[in-house]
N, C-alpha and C positions, 0 to 999 in steps of 0.2 A: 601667309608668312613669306612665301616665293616673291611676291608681287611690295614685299615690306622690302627685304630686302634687295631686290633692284633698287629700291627710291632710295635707298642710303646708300649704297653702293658709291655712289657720283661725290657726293658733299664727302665722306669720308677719305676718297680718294683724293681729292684737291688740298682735304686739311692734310695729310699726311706729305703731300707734296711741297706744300707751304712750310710744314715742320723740316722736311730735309734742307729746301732752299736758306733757312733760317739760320740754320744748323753751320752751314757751309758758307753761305758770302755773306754776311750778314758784320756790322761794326762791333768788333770787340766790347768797345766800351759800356759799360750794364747802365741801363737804363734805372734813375736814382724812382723808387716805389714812388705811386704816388699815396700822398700823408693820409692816413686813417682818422675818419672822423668820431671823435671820442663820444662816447653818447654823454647830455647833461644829462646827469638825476633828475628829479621831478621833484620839485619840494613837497615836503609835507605842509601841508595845509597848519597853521598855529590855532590850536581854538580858544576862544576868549575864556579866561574865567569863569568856571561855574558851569560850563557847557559839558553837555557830558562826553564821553570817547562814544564814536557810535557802533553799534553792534552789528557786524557785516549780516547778511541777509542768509536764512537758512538757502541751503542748495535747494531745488526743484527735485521731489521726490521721484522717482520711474516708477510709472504705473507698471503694476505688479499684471504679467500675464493672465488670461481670461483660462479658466483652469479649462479642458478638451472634457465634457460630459463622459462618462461609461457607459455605453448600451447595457441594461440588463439582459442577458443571455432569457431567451422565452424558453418555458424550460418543457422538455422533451414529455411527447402524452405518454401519462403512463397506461396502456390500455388494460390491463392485468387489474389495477386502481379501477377503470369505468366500468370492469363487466362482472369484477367480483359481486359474488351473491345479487345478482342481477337474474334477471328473466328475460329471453330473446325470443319473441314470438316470430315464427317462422312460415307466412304465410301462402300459401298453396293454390293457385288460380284453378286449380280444377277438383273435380270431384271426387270422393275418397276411394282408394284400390286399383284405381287407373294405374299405369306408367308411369306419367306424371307425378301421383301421389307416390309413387312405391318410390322413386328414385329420390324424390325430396323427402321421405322419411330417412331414405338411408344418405344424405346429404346432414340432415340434422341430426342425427348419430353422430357424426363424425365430429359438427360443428359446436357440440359441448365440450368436447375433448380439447380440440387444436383451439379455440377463442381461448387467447391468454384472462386469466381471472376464473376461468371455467363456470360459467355463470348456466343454468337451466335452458336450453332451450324447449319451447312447446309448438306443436305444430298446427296449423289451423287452414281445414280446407273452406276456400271461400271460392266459390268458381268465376270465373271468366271478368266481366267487369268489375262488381265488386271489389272480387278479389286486387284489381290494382286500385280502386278507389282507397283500401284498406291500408293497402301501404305505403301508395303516395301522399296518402295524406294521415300520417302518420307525424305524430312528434321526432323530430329530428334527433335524438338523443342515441342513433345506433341499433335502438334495441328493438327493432322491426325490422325484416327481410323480405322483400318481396320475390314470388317465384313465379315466370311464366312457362306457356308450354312450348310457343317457342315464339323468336325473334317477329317472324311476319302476322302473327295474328291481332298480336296486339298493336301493330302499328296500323292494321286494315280498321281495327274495332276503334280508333281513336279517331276517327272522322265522325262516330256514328254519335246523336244527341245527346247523347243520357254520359258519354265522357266526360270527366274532367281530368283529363290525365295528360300529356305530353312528353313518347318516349324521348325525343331530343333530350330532357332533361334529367332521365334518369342517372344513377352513378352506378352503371354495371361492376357488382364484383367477379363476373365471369361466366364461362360457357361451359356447363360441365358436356351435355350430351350430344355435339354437334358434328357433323360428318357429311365432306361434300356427295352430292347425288350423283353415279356412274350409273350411265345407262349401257346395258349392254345385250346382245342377242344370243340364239343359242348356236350351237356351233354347228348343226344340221343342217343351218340355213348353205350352207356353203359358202360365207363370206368372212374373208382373214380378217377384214377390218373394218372401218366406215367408210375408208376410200374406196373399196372395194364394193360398197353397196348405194353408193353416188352414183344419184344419176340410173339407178338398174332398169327403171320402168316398171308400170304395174303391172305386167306379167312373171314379172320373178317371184321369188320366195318371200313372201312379205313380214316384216318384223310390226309382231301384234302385242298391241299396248290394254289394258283393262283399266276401267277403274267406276265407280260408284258415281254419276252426276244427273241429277234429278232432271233438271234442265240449265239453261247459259250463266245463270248466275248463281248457280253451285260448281260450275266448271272451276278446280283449283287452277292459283297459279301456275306450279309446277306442269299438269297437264298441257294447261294452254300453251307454256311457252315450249313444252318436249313436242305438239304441233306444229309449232312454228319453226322449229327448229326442222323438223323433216322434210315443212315444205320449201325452207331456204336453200337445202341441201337436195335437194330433190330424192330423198331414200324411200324405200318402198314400204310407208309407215301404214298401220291399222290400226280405229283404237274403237275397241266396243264399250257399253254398259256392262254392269253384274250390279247384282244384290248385295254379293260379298266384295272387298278389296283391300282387305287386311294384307300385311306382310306375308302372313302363316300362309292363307287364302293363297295368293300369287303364286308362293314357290310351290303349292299341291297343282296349279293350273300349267306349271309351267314341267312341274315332272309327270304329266298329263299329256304335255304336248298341245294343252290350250290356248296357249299363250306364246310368242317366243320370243316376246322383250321383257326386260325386266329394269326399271328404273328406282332404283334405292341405295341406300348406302352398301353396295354387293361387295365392293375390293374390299372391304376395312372389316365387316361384319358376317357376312356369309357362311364363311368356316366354322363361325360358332351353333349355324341353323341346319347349314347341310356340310358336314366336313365331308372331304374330297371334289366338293365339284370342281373347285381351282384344280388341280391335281389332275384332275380328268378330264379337264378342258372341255367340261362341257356348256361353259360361258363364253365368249368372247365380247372382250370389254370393247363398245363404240365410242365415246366420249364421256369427258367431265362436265355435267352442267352445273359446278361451280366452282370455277376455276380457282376463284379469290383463295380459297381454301387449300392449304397441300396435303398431299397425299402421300402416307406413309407408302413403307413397302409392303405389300401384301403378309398376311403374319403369316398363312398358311405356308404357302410358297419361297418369299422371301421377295420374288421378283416387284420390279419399281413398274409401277401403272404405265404400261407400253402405248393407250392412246389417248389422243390430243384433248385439250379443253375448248369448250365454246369461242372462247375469245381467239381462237389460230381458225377456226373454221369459220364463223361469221362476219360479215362487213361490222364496222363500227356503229353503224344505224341498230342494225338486228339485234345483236348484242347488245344492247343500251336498252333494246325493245324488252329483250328475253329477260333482262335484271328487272325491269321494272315488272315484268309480269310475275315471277318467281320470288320476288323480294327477299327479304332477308329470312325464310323458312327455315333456311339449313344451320340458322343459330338457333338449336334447340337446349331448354332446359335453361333460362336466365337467370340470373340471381342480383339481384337490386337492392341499391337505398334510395330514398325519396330524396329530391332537387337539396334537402336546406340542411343534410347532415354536414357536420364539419369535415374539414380533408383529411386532417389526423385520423380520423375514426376510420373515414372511407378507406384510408391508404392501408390502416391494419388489419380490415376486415377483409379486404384485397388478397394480403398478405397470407391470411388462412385459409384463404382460397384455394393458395395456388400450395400451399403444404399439403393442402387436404390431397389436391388431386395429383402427388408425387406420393404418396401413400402407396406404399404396396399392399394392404390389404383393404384399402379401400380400392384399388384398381382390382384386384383380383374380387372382390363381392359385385362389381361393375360389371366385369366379364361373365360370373357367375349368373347375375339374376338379370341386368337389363342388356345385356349384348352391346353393352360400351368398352369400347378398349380406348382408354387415356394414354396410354403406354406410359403411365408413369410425369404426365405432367406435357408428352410434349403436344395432345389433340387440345389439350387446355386452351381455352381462350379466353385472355386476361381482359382485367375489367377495361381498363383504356382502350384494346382491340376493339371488344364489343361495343364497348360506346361509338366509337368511330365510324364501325358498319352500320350500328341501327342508324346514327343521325345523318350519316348519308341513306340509306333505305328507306328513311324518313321524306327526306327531301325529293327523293326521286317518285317514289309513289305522291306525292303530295304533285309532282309535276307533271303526273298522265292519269290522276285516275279518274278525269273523264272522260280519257279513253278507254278504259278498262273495261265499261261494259260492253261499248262496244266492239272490244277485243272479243269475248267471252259469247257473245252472241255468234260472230264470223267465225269462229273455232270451232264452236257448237252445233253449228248449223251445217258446215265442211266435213265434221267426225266424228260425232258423236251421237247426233241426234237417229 
């Protein structure tokens, strides 16, 4: 508009200059108009006799606008509508009276209640393969649930022949019973923390680890990489054989004084097995071996987990090594639907998931029989989480496990054999 008026500026200035000049010296006498030319009419045309007057031509109609379609609104799923008077068979990968089974009994309790529709659920133990066979390949319609025992096993068993299954594709509804692994020593040892046991030499007090391994290729994940980890760190680590290696087993070796490490979910659970050991400091927490995972505050104590995760104490190699050897174990207690259910279904069946485990009396029956504290929805881990860790846990074991035995041999052979 600036650059408009400069351009007229000029011409307007000269007409105005031209009007005053005009104005001022200019001949009185008026210039006489010049004469207006009259327009002629246009004759009407004369028509002969008998011709008729002609009819001017209709106007050109405007085509009428092309009317804008309505989207029909897709109308919202009614899930109340899909499970009424319906049967949800609720399928159990392991064997009846187990853990496993007890918790997924009291899962399917919960899950006739909170499924909008309130439809039957029935429970059905089918173990180990099978059992995902059953529910992968399951009519997509919802009304099958598949239950494992936990994250890493059945991504190890899905290499093996007789699979037809692919966790990558599962639609996790969630994590009910999962809890990262805190290894920690006893406080006898004399060591404030794992700084403090780097590097000590195999003359000091040594932190001794147990556990059940026939030979290199029954060596767990877990095991192998709590190994690897000692020897990255250089800690004064032991690990023997037993016959037993139960949870129970551990903590009697360990108020024994057989034992003086202890590698399990101990900050989050403990309190419920031995209350006061926090309290008495007769623990001392050394790392998180799995970091991905956070960690509440201790419920006995209150205090926030004072030491470091894997990933602050290991190189980026090591760490990358130790995921791939520990897999995805610490997402325990899975709950799935097979690749071909619809989203709608998946997203509500989701949905009662995560009601379920804000439940206070299903957190409190959790605490009571299987030593799970949900705190109310927030240890929860939702179906999207879990899909995301197992299909990378997928990918990564899929990308060393021809190393794996030969991990398992060099481990076995160093500390166990």
């Amino acid at each position: 508009m600036k650059k408009l008026l400069k351009r007229l500026t000029g011409p307007l200035l000269i007409l105005a200059l031209v009007g005053i000049l005009a104005g001022c010296g200019a001949d009185p006498t008026p210039t006489p108009p010049a004469p207006t030319n009259t327009p002629v009419p246009t004759p009407t045309a004369t028509l002969a006799p008998g011709v008729p007057t002609p009819t001017p031509a209709p106007p050109t109609p405007t085509a009428a606008a092309t009317p804008t379609p309505v989207a029909t609104p897709t109308p919202a799923f009614d899930a109340a509508a899909h499970f009424k008077g319906k049967v949800v068979r609720f399928i159990v990968s392991s064997n009846p009276g187990g853990s496993t089974d007890l918790e997924g009994r009291m899962v399917a309790k919960w899950l006739g209640a909170f499924i909008p529709g309130k439809p039957r659920v029935v429970v059905s133990n089918i173990p180990r393969i099978p059992g995902y066979h059953a529910a992968y390949e399951a009519r997509p319609d919802g009304y099958t649930i598949g239950m494992t025992v936990t994250g890493d096993l059945h991504v190890r068993r899905q290499i093996l022949d007789e699979a037809r299954y692919d966790v990558r594709l599962f639609q996790h509804l969630g994590t009910m019973g999962s809890s990262p692994t805190m290894v920690s020593m006893t406080s006898d040892l004399g060591y404030a923390d794992v700084y403090a046991a780097m590097g000590a030499g195999s003359d000091a007090p040594q932190i001794s680890f147990t556990r059940n391994v026939a030979g290199p290729v029954n060596l767990p994940g877990q095991e192998m990489a709590l190994a690897l980890i000692c020897e990255e760190l250089a800690l004064p680590c032991r690990f023997f054989n037993v016959a037993n290696d139960t949870s129970a087993q551990m903590l009697v070796m360990l108020e024994r004084g057989e034992i003086t490490g202890y590698a399990r979910a101990a900050w989050e659970r403990l309190h419920t097995l031995r209350p006061g050991w926090w309290t008495e400091e007769r623990l001392v927490p050394l790392f998180n071996m799995t970091p991905n995972l956070e960690i509440g505050p201790n419920p006995e104590t209150g205090q926030i987990y004072p030491a470091p995760g894997i990933d602050e104490l290991l190189s980026p190699e090591a760490y990358l090594k130790v995921q791939a050897m520990q897999g995805t174990g610490f997402l325990s207690k899975n709950y799935w639907y097979q690749p071909d259910v619809p989203a709608e279904i998946v997203a509500a069946m989701r949905e009662v998931f995560v009601n379920i485990s804000r439940d206070p009396d299903y957190n409190e029956t959790m605490k009571r029989v299987a030593s799970v504290d949900l705190e109310l929805g927030k240890n929860f881990i939702t179906g999207e989480e879990t899909d995301r860790i197992q299909q990378e846990g997928v990918e990564l074991f899929l990308e060393t496990q021809d190393k794996i035995a030969g991990w398992q041999e060099y481990y076995f052979d160093k500390y166990w054999r």
